[in-house]
C-alpha positions as CSV (number, residue, x, y, z in Angstrom):
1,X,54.8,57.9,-35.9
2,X,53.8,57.7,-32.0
3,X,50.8,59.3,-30.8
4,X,52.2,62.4,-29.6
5,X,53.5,62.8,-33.3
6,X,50.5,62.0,-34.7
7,X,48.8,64.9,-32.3
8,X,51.3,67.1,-33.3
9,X,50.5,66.6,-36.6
10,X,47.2,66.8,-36.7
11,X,46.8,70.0,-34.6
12,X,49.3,71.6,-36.8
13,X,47.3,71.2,-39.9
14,X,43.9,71.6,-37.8
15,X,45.8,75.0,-37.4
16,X,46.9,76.1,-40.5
17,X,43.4,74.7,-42.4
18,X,41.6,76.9,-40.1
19,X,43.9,80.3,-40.6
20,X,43.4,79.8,-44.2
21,X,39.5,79.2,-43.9
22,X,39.4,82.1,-41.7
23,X,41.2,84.1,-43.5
24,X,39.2,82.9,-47.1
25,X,35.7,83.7,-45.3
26,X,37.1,86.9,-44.3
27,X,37.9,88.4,-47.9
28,X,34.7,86.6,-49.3
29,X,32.8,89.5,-48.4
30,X,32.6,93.0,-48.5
31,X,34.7,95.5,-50.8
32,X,37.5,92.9,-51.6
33,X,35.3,89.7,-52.5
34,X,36.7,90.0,-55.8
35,X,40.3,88.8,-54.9
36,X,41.2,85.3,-53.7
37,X,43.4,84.8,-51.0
38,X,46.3,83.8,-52.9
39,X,46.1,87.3,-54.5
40,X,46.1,88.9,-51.4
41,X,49.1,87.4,-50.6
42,X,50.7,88.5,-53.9
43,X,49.5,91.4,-52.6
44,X,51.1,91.3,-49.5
45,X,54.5,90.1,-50.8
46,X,54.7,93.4,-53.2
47,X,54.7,95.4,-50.1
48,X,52.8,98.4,-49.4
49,X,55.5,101.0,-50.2
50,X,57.8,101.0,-53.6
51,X,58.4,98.5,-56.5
52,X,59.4,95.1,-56.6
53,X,60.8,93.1,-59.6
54,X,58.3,90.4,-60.9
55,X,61.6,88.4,-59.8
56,X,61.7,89.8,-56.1
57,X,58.1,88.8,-56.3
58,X,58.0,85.4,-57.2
59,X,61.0,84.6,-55.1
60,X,59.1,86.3,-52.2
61,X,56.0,84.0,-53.0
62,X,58.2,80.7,-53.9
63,X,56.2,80.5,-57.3
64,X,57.2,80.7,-60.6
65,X,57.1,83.3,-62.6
66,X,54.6,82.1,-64.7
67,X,52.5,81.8,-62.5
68,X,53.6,85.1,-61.0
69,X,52.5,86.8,-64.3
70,X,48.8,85.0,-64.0
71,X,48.2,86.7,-60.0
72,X,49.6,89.9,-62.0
73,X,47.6,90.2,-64.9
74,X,44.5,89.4,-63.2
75,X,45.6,92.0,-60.2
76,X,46.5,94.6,-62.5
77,X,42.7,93.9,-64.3
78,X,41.2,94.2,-61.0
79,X,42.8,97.3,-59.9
80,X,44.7,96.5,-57.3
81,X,48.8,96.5,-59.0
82,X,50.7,98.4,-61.5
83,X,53.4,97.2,-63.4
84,X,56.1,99.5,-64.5
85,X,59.3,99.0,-67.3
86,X,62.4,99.8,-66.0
87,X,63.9,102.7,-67.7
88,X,67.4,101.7,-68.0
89,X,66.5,97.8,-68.8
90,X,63.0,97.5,-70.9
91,X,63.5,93.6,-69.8
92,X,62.8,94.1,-66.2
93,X,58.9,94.5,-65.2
94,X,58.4,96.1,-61.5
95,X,54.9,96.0,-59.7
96,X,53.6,98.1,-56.7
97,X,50.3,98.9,-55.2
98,X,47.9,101.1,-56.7
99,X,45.9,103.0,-53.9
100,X,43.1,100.6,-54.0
101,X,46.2,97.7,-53.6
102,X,47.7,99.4,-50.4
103,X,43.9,99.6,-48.8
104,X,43.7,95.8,-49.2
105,X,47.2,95.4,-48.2
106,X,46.3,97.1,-44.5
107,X,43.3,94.9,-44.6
108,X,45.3,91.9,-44.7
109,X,48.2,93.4,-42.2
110,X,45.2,94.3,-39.7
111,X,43.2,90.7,-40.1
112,X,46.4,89.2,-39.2
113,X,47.2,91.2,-36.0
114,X,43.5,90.6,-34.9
115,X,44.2,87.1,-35.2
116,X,47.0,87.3,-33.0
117,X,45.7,89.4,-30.3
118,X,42.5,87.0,-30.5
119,X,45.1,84.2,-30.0
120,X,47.1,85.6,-27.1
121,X,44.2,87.3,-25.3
122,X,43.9,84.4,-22.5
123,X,47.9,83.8,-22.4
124,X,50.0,85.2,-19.6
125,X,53.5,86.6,-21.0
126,X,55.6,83.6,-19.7
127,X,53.0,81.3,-22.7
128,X,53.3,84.3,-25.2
129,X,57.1,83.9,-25.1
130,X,57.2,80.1,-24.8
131,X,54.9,80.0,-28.2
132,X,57.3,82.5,-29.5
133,X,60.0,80.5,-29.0
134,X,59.1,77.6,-29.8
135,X,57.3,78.5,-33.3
136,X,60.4,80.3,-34.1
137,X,62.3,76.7,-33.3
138,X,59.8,75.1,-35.9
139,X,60.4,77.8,-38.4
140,X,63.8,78.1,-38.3
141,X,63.6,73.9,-38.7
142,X,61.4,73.8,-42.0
143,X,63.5,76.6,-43.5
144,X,66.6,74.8,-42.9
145,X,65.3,71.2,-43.6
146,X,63.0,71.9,-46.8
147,X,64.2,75.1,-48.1
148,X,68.0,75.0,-47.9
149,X,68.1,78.2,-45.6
150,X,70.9,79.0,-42.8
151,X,70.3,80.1,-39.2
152,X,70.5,83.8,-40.7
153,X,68.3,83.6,-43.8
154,X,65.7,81.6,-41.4
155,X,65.6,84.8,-39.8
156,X,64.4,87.1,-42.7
């Protein structure tokens, strides 16, 4: 790998480590310290409005749905989801938020667009379009090279 690889690299998961140690020190305190940050995602991926299959769910999250069921029982304990039978087939399971769930999910919506403005606050809009661009280029790339996805479902 040349250098400018090799910086690449490293500032990308300099990047992502610090997001995610962020974004772990900012749900380690306060009213929501009793989730981790992987079930504020599972959170997140139910969606603050409706139900969701435990299928839709675990698809959303790329996890199994064993491991799906684990974020759900211990979410469900805690409060925060509700699972529900589907009345014309007892084999489906669907979750959505309970009202304590939908606070924590516009927690995590509003962290997120903090993080952002925070981000973009000393770019111009020519740079704010130009790291648009090209994270959307990266994106679209590891969708298509590691998860199988077209140019369309890259766009989802």
């Amino acid at each position: 790998m040349d250098s400018v690889a090799c910086s690449l690299n490293a500032l990308i998961v300099n990047i992502y480590n610090n997001i995610s140690k962020i974004e772990s020190e900012a749900f380690n305190t306060g009213k929501f310290k009793d989730v981790s940050i992987t079930e504020v995602h599972t959170v997140a991926a139910i969606g603050m409005y409706g139900t969701k299959t435990m299928s839709e769910t675990a698809r959303g999250l790329k996890i199994t749905m064993g491991t799906l069921t684990v974020a759900i029982n211990n979410l469900v304990k805690k409060g925060y989801v509700q699972r529900f039978r589907c009345e014309t087939d007892k084999r489906v399971v669907r979750v959505g938020l309970t009202k304590k769930g939908r606070l924590l999910y516009r927690l995590h919506a509003q962290f997120h667009i903090n993080v952002i403005k925070k981000c973009t606050d000393n770019l111009d809009n020519d740079e704010i379009l130009t790291l648009y661009k090209a994270l959307e280029k990266l994106d679209r790339f590891i969708k298509g090279e590691y998860f199988g996805c077209s140019k369309n479902d890259s766009e989802k």
